[in-house]
GUGU-181787 format. One record per residue: x, y, z of N, C-alpha, C in turn. Coordinates in pm, whole numbers, padded with zeros to 5 digits, always signed. Example, Ala and Ser with C-alpha at 12.3 -4.5 7.8 and 13.67 -1.06 7.14 Angstrom:
! residues 2
+01319-00569+00780+01230-00450+00780+01320-00330+00780
+01285-00225+00708+01367-00106+00714+01290+00003+00787
END
This chain:
! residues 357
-02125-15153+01697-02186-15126+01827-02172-14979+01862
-02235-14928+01862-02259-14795+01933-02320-14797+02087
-02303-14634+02155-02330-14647+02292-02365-14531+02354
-02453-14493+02432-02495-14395+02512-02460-14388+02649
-02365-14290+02684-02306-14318+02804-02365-14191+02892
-02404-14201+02952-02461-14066+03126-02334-14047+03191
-02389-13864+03242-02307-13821+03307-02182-13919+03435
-02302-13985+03492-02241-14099+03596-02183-14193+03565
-02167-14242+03421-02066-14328+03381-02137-14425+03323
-02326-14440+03365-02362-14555+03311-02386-14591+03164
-02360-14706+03082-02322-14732+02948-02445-14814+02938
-02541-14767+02782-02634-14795+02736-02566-14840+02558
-02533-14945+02571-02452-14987+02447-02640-15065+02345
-02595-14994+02189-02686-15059+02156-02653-15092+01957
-02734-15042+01866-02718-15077+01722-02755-14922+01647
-02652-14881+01578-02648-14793+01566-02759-14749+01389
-02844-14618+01383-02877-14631+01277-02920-14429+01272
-02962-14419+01119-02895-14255+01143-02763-14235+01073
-02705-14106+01106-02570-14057+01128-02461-14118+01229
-02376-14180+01154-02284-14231+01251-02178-14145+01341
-02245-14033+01415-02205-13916+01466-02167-13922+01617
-02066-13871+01680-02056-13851+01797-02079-13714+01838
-02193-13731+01940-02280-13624+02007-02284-13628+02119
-02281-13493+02192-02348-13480+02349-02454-13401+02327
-02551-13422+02466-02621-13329+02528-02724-13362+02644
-02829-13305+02627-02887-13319+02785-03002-13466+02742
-03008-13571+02824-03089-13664+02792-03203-13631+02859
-03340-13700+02777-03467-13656+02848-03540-13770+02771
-03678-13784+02843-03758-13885+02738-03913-13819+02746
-03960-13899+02596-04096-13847+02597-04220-13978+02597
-04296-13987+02637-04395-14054+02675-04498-14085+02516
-04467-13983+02438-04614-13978+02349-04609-14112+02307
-04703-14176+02243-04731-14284+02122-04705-14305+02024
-04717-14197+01936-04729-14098+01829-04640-14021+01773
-04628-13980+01686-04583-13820+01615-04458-13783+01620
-04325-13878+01574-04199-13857+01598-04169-13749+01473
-04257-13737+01362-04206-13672+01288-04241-13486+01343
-04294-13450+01393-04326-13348+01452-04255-13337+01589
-04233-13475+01665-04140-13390+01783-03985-13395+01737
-03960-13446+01659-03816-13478+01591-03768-13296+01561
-03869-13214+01520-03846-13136+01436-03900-13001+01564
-03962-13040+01666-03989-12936+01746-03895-12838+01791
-03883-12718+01764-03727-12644+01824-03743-12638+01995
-03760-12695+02061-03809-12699+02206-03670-12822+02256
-03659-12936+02177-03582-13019+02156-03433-12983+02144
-03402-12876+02076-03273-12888+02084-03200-12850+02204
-03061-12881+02156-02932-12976+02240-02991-13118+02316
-03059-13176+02290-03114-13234+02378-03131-13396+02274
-03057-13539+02413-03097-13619+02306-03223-13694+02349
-03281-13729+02260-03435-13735+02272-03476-13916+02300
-03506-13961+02415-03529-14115+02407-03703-14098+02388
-03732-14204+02317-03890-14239+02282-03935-14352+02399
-04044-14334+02480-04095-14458+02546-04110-14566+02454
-04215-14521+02347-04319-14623+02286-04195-14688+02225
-04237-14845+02244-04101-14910+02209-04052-14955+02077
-04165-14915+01984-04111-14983+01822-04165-14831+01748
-04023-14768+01697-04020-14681+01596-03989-14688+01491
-04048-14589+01357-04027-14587+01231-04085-14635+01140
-04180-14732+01225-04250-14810+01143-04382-14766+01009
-04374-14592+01085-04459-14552+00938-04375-14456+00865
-04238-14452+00860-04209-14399+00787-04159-14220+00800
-04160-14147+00726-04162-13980+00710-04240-13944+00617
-04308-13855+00624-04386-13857+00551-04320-13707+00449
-04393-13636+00307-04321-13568+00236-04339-13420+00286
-04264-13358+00218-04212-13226+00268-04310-13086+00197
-04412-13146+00165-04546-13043+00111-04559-12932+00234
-04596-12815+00176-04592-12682+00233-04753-12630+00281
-04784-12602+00357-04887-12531+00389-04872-12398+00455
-04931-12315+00358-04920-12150+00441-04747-12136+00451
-04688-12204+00347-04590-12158+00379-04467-12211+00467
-04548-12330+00503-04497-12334+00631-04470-12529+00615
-04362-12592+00617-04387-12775+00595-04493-12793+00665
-04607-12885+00601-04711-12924+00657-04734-13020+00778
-04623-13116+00754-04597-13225+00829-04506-13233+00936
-04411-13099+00933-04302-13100+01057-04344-12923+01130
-04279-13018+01274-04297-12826+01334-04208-12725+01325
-04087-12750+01255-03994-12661+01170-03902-12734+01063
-03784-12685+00988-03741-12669+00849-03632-12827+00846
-03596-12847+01017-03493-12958+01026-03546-13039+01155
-03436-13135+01201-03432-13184+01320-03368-13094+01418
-03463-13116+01536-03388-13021+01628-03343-13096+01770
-03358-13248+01732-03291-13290+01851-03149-13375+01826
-03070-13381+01907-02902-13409+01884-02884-13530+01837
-02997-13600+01903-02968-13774+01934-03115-13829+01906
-03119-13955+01882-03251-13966+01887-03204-14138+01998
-03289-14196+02056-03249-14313+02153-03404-14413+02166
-03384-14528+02053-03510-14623+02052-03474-14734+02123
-03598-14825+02187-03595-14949+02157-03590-15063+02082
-03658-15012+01957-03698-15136+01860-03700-15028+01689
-03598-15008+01643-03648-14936+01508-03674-14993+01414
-03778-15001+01341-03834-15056+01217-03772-15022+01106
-03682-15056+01034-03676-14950+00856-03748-15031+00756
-03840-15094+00789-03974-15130+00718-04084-15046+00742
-04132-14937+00653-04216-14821+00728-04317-14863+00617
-04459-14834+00632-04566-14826+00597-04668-14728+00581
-04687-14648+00572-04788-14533+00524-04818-14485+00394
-04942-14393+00367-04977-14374+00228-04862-14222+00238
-04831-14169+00369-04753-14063+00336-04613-14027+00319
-04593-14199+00360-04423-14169+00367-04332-14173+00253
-04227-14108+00278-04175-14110+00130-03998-14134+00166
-03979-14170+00277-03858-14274+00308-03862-14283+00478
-03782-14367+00510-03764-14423+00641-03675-14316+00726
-03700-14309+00868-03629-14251+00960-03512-14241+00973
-03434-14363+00929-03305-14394+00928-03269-14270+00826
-03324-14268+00659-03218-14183+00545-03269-14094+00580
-03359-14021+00656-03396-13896+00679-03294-13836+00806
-03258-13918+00941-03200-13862+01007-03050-13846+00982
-03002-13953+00851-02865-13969+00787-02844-13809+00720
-02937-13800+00685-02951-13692+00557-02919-13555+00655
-02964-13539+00802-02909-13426+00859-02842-13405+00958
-02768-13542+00957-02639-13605+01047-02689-13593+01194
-02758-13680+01217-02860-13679+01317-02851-13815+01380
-02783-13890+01499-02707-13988+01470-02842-14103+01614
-02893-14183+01588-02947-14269+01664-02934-14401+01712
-02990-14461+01832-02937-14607+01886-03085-14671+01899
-03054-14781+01873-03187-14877+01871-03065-15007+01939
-03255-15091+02028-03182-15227+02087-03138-15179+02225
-03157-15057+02279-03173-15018+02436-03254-15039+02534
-03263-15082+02618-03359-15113+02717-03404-14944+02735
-03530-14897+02678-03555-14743+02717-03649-14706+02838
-03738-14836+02909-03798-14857+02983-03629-14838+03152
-03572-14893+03119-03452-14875+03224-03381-14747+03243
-03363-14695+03099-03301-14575+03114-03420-14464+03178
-03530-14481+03139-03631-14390+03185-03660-14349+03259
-03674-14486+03349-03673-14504+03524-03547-14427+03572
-03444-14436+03490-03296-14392+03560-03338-14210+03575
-03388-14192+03452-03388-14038+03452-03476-13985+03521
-03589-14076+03583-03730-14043+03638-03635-14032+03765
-03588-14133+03876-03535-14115+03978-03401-14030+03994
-03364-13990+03898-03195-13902+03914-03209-13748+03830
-03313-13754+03777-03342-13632+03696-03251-13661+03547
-03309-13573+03500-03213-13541+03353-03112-13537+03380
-03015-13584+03264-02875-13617+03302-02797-13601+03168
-02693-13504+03149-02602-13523+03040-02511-13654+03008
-02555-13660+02849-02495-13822+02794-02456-13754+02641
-02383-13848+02654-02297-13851+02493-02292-14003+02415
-02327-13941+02292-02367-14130+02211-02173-14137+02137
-02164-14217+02170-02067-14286+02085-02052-14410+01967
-02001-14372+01850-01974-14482+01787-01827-14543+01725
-01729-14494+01828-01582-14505+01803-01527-14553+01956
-01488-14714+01932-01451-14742+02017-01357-14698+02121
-01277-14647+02047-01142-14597+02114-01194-14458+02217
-01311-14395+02147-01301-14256+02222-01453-14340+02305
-01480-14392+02355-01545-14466+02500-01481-14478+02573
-01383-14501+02550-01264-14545+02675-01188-14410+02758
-01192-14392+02652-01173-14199+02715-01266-14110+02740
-01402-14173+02799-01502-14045+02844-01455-14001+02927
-01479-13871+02962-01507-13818+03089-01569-13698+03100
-01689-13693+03182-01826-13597+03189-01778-13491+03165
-01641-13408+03207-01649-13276+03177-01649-13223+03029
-01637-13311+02991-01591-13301+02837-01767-13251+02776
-01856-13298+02862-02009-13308+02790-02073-13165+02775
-02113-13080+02688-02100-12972+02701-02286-12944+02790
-02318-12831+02867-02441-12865+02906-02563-12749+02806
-02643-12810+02754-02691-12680+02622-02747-12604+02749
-02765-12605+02844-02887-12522+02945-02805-12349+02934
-02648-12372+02959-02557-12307+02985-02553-12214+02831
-02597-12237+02771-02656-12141+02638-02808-12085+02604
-02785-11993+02552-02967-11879+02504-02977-11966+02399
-03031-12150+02409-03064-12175+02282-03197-12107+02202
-03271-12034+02283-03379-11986+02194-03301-11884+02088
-03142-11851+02121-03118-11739+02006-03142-11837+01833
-03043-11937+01918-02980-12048+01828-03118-12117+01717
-03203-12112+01758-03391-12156+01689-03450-12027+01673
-03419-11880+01666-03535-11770+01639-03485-11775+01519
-03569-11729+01439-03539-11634+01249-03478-11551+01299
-03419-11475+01168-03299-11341+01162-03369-11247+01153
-03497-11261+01101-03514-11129+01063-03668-11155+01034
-03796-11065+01011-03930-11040+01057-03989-11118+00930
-04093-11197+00915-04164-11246+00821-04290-11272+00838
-04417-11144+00771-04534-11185+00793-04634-11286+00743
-04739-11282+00806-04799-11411+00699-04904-11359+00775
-05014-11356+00636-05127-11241+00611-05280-11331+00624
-05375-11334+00702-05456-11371+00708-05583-11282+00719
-05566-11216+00796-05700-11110+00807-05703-10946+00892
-05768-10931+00921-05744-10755+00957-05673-10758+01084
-05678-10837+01188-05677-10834+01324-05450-10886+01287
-05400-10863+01391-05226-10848+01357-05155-10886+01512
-05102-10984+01520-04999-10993+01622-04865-11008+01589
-04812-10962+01681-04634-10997+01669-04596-11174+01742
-04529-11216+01655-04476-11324+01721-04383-11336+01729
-04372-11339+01875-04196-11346+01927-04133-11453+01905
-04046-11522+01849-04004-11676+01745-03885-11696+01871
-03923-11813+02024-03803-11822+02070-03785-11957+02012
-03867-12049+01918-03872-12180+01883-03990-12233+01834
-04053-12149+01756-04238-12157+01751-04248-12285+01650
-04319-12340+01753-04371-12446+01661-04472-12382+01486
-04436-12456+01368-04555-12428+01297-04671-12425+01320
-04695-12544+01365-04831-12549+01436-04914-12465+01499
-04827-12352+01557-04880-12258+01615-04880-12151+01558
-04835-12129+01444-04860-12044+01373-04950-12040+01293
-05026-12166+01218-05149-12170+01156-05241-12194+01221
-05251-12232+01394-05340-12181+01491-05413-12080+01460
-05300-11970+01470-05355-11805+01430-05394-11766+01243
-05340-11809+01169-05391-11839+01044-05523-11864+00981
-05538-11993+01085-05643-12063+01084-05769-11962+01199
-05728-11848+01223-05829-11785+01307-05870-11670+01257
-05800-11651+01125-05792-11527+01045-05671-11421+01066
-05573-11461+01173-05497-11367+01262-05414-11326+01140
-05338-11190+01094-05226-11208+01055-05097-11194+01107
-04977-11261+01142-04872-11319+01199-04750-11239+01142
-04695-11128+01229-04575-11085+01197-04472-11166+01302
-04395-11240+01245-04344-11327+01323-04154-11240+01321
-04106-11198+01506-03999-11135+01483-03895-11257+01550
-03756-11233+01554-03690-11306+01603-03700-11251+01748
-03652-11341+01827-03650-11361+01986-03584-11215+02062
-03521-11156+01988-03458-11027+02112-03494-10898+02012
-03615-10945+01920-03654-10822+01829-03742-10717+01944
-03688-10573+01896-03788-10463+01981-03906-10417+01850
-03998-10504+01915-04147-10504+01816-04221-10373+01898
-04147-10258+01965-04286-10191+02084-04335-10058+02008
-04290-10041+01890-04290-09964+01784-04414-09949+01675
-04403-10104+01652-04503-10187+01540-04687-10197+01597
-04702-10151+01514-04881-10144+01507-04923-10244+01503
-04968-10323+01637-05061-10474+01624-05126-10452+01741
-05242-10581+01749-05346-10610+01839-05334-10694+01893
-05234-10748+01941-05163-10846+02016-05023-10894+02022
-04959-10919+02125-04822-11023+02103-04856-11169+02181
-04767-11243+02075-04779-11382+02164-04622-11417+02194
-04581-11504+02295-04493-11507+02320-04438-11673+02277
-04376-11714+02218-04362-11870+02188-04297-11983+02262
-04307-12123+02244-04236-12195+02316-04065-12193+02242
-04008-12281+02269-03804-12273+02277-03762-12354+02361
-03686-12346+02360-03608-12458+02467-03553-12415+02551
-03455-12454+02635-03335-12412+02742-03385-12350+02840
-03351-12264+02933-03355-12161+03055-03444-12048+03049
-03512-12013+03051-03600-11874+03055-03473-11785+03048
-03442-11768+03203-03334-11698+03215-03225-11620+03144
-03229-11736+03047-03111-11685+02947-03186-11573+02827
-03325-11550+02839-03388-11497+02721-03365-11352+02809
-03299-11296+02765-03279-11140+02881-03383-11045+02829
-03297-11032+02726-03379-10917+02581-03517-10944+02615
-03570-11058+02582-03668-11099+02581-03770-11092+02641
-03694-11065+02747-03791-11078+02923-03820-10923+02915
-03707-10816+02908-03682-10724+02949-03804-10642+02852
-03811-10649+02705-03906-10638+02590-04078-10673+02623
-04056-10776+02679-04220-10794+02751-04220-10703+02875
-04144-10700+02936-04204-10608+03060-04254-10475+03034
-04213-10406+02908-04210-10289+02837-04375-10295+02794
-04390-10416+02768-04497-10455+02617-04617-10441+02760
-04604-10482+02840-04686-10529+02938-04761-10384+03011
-04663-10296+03007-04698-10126+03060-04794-10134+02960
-04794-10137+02852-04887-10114+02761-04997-10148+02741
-05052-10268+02816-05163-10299+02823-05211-10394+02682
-05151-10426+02628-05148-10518+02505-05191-10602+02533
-05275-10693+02516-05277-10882+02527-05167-10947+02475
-05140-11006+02569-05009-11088+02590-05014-11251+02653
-05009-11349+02533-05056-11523+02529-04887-11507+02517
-04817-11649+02602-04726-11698+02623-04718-11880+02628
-04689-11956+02531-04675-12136+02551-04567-12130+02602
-04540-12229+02693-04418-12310+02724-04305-12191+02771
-04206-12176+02651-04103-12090+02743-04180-11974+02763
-04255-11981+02641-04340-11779+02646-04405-11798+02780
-04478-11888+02846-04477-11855+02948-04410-11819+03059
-04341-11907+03052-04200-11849+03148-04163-11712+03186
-04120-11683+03015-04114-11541+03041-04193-11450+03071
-04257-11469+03046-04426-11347+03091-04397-11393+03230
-04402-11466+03293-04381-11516+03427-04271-11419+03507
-04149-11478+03408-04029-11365+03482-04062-11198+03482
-04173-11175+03363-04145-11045+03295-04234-10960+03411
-04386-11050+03507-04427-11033+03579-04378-11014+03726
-04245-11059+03742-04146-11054+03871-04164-11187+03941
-04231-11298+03845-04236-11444+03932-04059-11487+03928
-04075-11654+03945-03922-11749+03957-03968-11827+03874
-03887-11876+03825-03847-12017+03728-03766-12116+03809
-03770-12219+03773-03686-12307+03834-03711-12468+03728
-03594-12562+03748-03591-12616+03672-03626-12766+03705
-03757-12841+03665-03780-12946+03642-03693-13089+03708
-03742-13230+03805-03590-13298+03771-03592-13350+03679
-03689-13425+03607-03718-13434+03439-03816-13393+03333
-03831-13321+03385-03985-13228+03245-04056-13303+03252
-04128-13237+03159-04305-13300+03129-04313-13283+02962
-04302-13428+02867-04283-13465+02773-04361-13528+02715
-04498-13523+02707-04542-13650+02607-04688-13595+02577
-04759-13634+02553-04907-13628+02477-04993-13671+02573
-04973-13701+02688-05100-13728+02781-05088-13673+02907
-05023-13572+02925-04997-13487+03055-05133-13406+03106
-05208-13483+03235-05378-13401+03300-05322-13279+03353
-05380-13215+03329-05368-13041+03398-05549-13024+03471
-05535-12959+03572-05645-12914+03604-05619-12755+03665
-05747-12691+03589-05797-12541+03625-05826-12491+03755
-05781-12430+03798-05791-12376+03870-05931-12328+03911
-06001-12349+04042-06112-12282+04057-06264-12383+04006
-06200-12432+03905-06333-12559+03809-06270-12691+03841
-06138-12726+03891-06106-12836+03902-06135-12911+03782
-06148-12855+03669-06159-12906+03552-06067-12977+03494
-06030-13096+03474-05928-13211+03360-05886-13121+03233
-05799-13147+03165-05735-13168+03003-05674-13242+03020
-05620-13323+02869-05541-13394+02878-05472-13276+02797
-05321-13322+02801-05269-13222+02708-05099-13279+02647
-05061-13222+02570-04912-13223+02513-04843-13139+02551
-04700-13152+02645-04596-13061+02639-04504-13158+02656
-04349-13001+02638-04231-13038+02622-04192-12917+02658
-04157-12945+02826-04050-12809+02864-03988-12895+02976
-03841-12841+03053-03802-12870+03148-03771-12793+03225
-03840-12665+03259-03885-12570+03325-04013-12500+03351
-04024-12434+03478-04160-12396+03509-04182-12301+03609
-04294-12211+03587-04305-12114+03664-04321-12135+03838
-04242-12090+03924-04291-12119+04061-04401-12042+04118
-04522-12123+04104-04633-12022+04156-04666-11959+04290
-04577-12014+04368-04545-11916+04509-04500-11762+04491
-04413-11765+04402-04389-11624+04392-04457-11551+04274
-04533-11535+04239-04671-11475+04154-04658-11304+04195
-04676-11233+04145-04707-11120+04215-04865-11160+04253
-04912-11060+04340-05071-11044+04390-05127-11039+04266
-05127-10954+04141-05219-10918+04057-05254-11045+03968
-05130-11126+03992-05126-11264+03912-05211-11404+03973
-05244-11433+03909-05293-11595+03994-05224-11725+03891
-05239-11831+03968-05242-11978+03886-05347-11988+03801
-05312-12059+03697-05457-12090+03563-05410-12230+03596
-05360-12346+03565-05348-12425+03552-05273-12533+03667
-05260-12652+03729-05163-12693+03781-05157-12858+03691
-05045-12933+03701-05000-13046+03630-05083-13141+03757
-05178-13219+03739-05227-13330+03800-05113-13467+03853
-04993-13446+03775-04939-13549+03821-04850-13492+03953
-04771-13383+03926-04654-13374+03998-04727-13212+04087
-04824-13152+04025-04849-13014+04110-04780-12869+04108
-04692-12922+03978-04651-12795+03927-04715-12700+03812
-04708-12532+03795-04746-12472+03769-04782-12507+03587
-04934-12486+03554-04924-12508+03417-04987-12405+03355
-05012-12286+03431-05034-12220+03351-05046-12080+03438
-05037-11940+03372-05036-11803+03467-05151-11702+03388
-05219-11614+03478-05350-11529+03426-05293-11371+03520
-05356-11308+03478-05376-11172+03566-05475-11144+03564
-05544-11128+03720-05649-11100+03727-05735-11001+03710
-05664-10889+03622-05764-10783+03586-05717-10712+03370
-05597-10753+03316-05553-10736+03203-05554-10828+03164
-05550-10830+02991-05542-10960+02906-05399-11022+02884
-05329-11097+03019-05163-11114+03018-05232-11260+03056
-05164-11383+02962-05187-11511+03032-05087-11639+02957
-05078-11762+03015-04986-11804+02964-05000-11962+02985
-04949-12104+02931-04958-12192+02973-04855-12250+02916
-04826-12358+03028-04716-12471+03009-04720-12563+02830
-04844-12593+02884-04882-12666+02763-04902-12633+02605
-04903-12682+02527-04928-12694+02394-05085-12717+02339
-05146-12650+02344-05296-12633+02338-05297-12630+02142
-05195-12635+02074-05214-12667+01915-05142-12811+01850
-05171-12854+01982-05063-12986+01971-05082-13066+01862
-04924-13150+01752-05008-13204+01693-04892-13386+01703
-04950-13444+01724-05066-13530+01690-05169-13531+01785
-05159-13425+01859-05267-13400+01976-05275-13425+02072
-05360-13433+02211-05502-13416+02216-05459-13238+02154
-05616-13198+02107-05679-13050+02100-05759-12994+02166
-05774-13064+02369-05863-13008+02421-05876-12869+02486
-05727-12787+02482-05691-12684+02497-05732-12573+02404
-05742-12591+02275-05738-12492+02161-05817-12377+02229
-05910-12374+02332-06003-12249+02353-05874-12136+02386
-05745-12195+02476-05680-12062+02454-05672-11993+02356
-05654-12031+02254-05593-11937+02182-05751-11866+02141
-05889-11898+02152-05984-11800+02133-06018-11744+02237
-05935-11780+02340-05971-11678+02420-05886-11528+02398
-05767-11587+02335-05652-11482+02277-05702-11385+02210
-05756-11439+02107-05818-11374+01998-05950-11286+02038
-06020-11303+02109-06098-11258+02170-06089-11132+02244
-06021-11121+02300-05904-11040+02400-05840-10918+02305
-05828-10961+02169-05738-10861+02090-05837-10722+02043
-05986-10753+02063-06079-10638+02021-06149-10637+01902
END
């Protein structure tokens, strides 16, 4: 018997499968249907343990570790990047023409420790009405009996985007036109976005000073944790921004372009997680459906003047996206290269490209 216990004491005892590991971190859940092998692996995810709505997982399997551009074809980076994983119903009977073992020896394999047989519909509701909440999974009886919350460490309270950037600069060559990519957690996906546009991709780590380097754009990437904590980061775009550069920001990259603009951040009571999140445009009152995963967001009250809203979240009315109304500086919550999708966003990034000259 294993068990997932919340900050408040409440105990989610269930069947343990995975890494038989004892873990903390921040609990959150995601809504999608779809695509555990890509959010499993999203660096946006880490410290963070990850509950699935959809209630029967695994059932197709993992699929193999083939490379495209360089890059695993099938995951949005090299490992798992979430602490915990938390099902209702796990299958280790998987089925697909792509899989090439089950969830279980894959998350064993990178001590990645999960609970199945949870009511996740209960816990969900818990986190929907109390916000995100730090929990720790246990599978040692003796140390349940001895929780106590302070012990839970909180990842927010760390620059996890240091902890997910590369060390050091790696391009990837597509065509004449050149951006820098700032790596606070970049999905692959978004890197053969630009690939796939002809872009070529000097991709630097997160507190790299790129203001040196000869390109026709920077983009700023998604990551996980606090804006806040990205200092370098922030401080590096504000620089980039005198310059008049085009400057695209996802998820945290928005954020920061946000801060780097003199807006606020502030933090979510449970994010916006799944594959069917409506955003509407500003001005067109126009729909998307869309994919994200952040638990932070720009406060669009404090905007400077030159800035406006691009986007707001249809459900809750928070900020999904930031423009300036006279330079090529813009940014959105969402995941517009999402994959298992929707792709009704992708025009950002030609509008990006567009923008670069």
């Amino acid at each position: 018997m294993s068990m997932l216990i919340l900050e408040d004491g409440t105990k989610y005892p269930g069947r343990s499968f995975g890494a038989k590991a004892d873990i903390d971190g921040e609990v959150v859940f995601n809504t999608g249907m779809v695509g555990y092998p890509e959010t499993l692996t999203d660096p946006s995810y880490n410290g963070q343990i990850l509950t699935l709505t959809f209630p029967l997982i695994g059932n197709y399997g993992v699929p193999s570790k083939e490379k495209l551009d360089d890059l695993l074809k099938h995951y949005e980076s090299d490992k798992i990047q979430v602490r915990g994983l938390i099902v209702s119903n796990y299958s280790d009977e998987f089925s697909h023409w792509n899989a090439e073992r089950s969830l279980h020896e894959w998350m064993a394999e990178e001590n990645i420790p999960g609970i199945t047989g949870i009511d996740t519909r209960k816990l969900t509701r818990q986190l929907r009405e109390n916000g995100t909440m730090l929990g720790k999974i246990f599978h040692d009886d003796d140390k349940k009996e001895g929780f106590d919350k302070k012990n839970i460490h909180d990842p927010n309270d760390d620059n996890l985007a240091e902890l997910v950037s590369i060390k050091e600069p790696v391009e990837y060559s597509a065509g004449k036109k050149k951006i820098i990519l700032v790596d606070c957690g970049v999905k692959n996906n978004i890197i053969r976005a630009f690939l796939g546009r002809n872009i070529t991709v000097l991709r630097v780590p997160h507190d790299f000073d790129y203001l040196n380097i000869e390109a026709d754009g920077v983009f700023i990437s998604n990551g996980p944790g606090d804006p806040k904590m990205c200092v370098k980061t922030i401080e590096i775009t504000k620089r980039c921004m005198e310059r008049g550069k085009p400057i695209l920001g996802i998820c945290l990259g928005s954020q920061i372009l946000g801060l780097a603009a003199g807006a606020d951040t502030f933090k979510l009571k449970y994010g916006h997680r799944s594959h069917n999140q409506p955003v509407n445009e500003y001005g067109t009152r126009r729909c998307f459906i869309t994919s994200q995963n952040h638990g932070y967001a720009v406060d669009g009250n404090t905007l400077p003047l030159d800035w406006r809203e691009w986007f707001n979240n249809d459900n809750d009315g928070t900020n999904e996206g930031i423009i300036h109304i006279s330079k090529p500086f813009f940014g959105t919550q969402f995941h517009p290269e999402a994959s298992p999708g929707p792709d009704d966003t992708e025009f950002v990034f030609d509008m990006f490209v567009r923008s670069l000259g």
